[in-house]
N, C-alpha and C positions, 0 to 999 in steps of 0.2 A: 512442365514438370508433373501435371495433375495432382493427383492426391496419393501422400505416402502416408498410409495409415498402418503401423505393421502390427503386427498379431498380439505384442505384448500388452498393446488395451486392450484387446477383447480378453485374453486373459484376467489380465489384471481385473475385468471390470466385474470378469466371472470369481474373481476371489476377494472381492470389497464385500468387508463386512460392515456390520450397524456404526460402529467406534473408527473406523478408517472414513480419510476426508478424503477429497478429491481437489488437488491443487492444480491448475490450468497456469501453468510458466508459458510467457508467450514472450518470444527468443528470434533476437533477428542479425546474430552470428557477430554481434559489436562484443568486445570486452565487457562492458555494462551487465547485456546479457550475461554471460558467465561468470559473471557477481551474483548475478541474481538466480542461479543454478547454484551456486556455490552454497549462497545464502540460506537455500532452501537446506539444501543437505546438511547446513550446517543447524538447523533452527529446530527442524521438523521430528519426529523419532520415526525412525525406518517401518516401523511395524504401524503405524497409526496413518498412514498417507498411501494414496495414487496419487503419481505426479503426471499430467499431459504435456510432452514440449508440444508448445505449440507455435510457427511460424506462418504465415501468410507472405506466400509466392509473390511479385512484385515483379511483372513481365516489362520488357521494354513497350513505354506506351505509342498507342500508332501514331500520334503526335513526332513523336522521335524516330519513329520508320519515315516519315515522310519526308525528313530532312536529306534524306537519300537522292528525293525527286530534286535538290538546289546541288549544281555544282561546288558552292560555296562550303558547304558541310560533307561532302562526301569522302574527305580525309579523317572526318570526325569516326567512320561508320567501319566498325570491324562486322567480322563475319559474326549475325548476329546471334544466330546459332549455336556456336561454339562458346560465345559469351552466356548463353543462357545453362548449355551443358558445365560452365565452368560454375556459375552460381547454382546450379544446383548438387554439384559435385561440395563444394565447400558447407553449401545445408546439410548437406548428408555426416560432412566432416562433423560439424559441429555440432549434433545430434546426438550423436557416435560418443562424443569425447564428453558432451552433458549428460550423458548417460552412463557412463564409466566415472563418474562423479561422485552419482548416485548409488551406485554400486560398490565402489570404494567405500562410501559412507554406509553401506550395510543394507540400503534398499535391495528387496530381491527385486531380479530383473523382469517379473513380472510385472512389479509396482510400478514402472517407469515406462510410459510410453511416446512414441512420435507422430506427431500428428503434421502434416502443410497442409495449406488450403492455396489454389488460387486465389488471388485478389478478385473478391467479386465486387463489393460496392466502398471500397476501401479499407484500412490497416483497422484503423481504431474500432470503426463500426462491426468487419467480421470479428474480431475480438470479441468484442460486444456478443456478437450475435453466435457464436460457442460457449459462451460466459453462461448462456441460456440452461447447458445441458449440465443442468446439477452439479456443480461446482460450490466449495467452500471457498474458495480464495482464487483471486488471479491475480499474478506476481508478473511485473515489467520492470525493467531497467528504466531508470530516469533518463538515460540519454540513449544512442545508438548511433543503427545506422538503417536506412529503408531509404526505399524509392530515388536512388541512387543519390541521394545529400542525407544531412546531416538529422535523425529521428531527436528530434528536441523534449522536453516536458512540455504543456502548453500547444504540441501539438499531437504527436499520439498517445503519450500518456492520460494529458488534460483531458481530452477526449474521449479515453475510456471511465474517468472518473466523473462525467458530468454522463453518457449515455449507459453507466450501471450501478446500478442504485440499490442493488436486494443481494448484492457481493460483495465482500471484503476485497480491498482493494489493497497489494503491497507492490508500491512506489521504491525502489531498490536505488541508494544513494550512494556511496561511497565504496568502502571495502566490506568483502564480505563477514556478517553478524549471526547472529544477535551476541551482543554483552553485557552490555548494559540496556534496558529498556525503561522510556517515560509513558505512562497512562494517563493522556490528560481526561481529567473526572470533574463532573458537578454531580448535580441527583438529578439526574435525568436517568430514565430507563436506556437510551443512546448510550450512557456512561458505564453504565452495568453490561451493554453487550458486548463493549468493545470489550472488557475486563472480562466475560464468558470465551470467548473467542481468541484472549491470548491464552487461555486456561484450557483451550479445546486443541489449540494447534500446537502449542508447546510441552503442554503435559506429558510428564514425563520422563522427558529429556531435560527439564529446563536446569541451565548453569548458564542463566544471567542472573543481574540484580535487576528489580524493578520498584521504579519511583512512581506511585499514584499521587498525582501533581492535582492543584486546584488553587487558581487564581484569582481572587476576587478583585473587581475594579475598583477603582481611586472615588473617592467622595468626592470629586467635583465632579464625574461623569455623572453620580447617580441624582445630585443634584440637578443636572441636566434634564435627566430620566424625569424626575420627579415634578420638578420644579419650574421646567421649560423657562422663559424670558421674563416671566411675572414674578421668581420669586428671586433674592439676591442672593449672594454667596455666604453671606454672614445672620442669614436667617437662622436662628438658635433654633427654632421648631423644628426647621428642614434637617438641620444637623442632629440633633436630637434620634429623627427618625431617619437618618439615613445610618447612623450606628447601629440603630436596634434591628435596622435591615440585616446592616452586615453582620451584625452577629445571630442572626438567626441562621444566616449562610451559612456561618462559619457552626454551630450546632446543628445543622443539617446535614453537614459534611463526615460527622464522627459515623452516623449508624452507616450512612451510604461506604466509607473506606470500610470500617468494618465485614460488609456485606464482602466488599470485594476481596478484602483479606480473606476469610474463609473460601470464596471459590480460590484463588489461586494454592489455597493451603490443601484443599479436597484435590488439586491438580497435583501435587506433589511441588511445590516449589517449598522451598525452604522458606522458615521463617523468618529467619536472620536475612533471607534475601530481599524482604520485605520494606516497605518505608513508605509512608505518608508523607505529605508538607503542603503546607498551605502558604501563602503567601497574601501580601492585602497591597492595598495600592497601585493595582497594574493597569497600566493607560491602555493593554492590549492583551489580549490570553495570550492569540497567536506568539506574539512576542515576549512574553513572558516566558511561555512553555521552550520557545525558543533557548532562551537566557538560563531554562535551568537544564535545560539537554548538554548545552556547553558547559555552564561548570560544573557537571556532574559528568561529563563523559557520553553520552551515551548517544548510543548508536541510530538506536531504531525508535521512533516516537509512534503512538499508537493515539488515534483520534477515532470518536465516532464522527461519524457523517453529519449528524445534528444532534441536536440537545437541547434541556428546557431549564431556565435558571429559573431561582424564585424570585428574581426580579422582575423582570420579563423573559418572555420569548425571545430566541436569538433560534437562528439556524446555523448549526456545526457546522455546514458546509461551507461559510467566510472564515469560520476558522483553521477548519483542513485547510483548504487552495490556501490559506496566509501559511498556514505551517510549510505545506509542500514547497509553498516557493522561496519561503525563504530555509529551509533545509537542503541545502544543495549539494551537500555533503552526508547528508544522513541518510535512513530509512523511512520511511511513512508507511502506516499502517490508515486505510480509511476505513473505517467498519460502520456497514450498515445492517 
């Protein structure tokens, strides 16, 4: 197939101004995909975005030409040729039709461009490795279809979530969003970007509601923390100070939502769209944040990559990969 690169990026890249992102949708012709096209169109404001589809080509591998050489398989083996010209006739399809999506949704067709790439060193890794060319965000489908079986999370997605690290990463779940959105927050700087970053790609346009969520854990974990094997559960010192913990958290949390209120309010989200909550007792963020995405609805959940409590150090990154995986129906946002 080689490389279909058509004229609309170079346009497009010639009319990117300072305020317009550049979003890299990487689409491999599954429904999934076209959620996650849809998603976009539906999330982003037409005027503020370059979109790249972006797929990687997925040749028959020579492994599977040589089944040709065993009589045993050679009823398996169509002309392989024709099969190649058909998958890339359907790429073209589905290009075509994600991009009339976009355009429907008001993106000019400059803003919207197609990119394939041969598979050089594999799906997740060439992702990766476009991801490079100054991008704000790279948007994938949770499930799919590649390499002629089934494009799982855990394998191309996982994948591109553990090999890029300095992109926003949007993990596309369910039906296409946004409507509702959860911000999970501590005061960490991590918690502030991921909060710049819905305020960067949504402004604007935004008609969701959004929940800045902050979980504090259960006083027998922080005993744990504290107190390791030497000290008991009904230590009155330990309890003492594991209160005054949590409630430093929990007054640590007012100036940090605060902070975040005013970026989303400088974005244009409504104020009424707005909400805070804390919660105490959580044996798990991930599962918490979980627990409040369900009964509040909401579609798309937004995580930084890491973050610093004032307890200890934790890395966001166990708490995304718990979000993503157990979100199987949702959105994920990972932002680093």
């Amino acid at each position: 197939m080689g490389v279909y690169f058509d004229s609309a990026r170079k346009e497009g890249q010639m009319a990117t101004s300072k305020k317009q992102k550049r979003i890299l949708v990487a689409v491999d012709g599954s429904e999934q995909a076209f959620e996650a096209v849809r998603y976009v169109s539906r999330a982003v404001s037409p005027g503020m975005a370059q979109v790249v589809l972006f797929h990687v080509v997925t040749r028959v591998p020579e492994s599977f030409l040589d089944m040709d050489k065993e009589p045993a398989y050679r009823y398996r083996i169509v002309n392989i040729g024709a099969w190649e010209q058909q998958q890339e006739k359907l790429t073209r399809d589905f290009m075509e039709r994600s991009r009339e999506v976009f355009v429907a949704a008001g993106f000019p067709e400059g803003a919207v461009s197609i990119l394939t790439r041969n598979r050089k060193v594999g799906i997740a890794r060439d992702i990766a490795s476009e991801a490079l060319d100054s991008y704000d965000a790279i948007v994938l489908g949770r499930s799919g279809l590649s390499d002629l079986k089934d494009f799982v999370l855990g394998s191309i997605a996982q994948k591109v979530i553990e090999k890029v690290s300095n992109v926003p990463i949007w993990v596309i779940g369910g039906n296409a969003g946004p409507k509702k959105m959860l911000i999970g927050m501590d005061v960490s700087d991590g918690a502030m970007l991921a909060v710049r970053h819905v305020a960067e790609m949504l402004g604007g346009t935004f008609q969701c509601d959004v929940t800045m969520f902050h979980a504090i854990r259960s006083v027998t974990l922080f005993q744990r923390l504290y107190g390791g094997m030497a000290l008991k559960d009904d230590d009155p010192t330990l309890q003492d100070r594991v209160r005054e913990e949590l409630e430093q958290v929990r007054k640590a949390m007012e100036p940090r939502f605060a902070e975040a209120r005013r970026c989303l309010l400088d974005a244009g989200v409504p104020a009424e769209r707005i909400r805070d909550k804390i919660v105490t007792g959580a044996a798990s963020r991930a599962v918490a944040i979980m627990e409040e995405a369900e009964r509040e609805g909401c579609d798309t959940i937004v995580v930084g990559r890491r973050g610093l409590s004032r307890v200890q150090e934790f890395f966001m990154g166990r708490i995304s990969n718990k979000v993503i995986q157990l979100a199987k129906d949702r959105t994920v946002w990972v932002v680093s």
